[in-house]
C-alpha positions in Angstrom: 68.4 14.1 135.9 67.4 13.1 139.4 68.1 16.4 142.3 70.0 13.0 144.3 72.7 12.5 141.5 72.5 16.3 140.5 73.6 17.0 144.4 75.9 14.0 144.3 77.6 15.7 141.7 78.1 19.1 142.5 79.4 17.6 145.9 82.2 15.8 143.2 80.8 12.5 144.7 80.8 11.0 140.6 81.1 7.3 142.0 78.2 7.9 144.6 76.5 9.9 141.8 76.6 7.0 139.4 76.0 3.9 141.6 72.8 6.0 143.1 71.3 6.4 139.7 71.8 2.7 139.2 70.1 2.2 142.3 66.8 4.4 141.4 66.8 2.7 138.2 66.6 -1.0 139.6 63.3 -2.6 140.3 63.5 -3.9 143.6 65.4 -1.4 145.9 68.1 -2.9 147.8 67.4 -2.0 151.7 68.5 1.7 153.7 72.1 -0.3 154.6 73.4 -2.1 151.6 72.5 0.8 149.9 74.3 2.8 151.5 77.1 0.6 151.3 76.9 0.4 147.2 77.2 4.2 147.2 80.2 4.3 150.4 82.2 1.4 148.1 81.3 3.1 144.4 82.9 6.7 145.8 86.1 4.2 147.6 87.0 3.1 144.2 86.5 5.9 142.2 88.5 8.2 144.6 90.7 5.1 144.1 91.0 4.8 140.4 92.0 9.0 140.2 94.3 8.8 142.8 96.6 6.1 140.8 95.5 8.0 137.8 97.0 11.2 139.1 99.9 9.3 140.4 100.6 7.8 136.6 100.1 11.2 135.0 99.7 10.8 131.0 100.7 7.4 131.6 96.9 6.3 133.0 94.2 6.5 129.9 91.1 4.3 131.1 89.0 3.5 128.1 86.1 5.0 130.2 85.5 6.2 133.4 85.1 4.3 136.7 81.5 6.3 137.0 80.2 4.5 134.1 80.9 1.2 136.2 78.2 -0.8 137.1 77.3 -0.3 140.8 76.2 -3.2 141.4 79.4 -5.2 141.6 79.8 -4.0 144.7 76.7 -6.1 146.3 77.1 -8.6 148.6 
C-alpha cells in the first residue's frame, strides 16, 4: 500500500484514504484543486454516512462501506 493512503489511514481519514488511492490509480491525474476537492468531499460523506450510522445504532447495516465508494462521483 501507498505511505499517502497508509498516513490517510492512521489519521482515520478512510474516505480521503480511499478516494486518494482511486486517484493514484487513474491515468490522467486530475489537477492540484479538484483533487483536492475529491478527497475534501470523499471524507464529508463518509464522516456523513457514520454519523447517521451511529445515530441509527443496529438499525444502520450498509451492504459495504462508504470507503469502497467510487471517488470519482464526486467530480465536477
Amino acid at each position: 500500500m501507498n505511505a499517502l493512503i497508509d498516513q490517510l489511514a492512521a489519521l482515520r481519514l478512510h474516505g480521503m484514504a480511499a478516494c486518494a488511492q482511486d486517484l493514484l490509480a487513474s491515468r490522467k491525474p486530475p489537477s492540484l484543486t479538484t483533487a483536492i476537492k475529491q478527497l475534501i468531499d470523499a471524507e464529508t460523506v463518509e464522516r456523513q454516512v457514520r454519523s447517521i450510522c451511529q445515530l441509527a445504532g443496529d438499525a444502520c447495516i450498509a451492504e459495504r462501506p462508504i470507503s469502497n465508494a467510487d471517488c470519482k462521483v464526486f467530480a465536477p
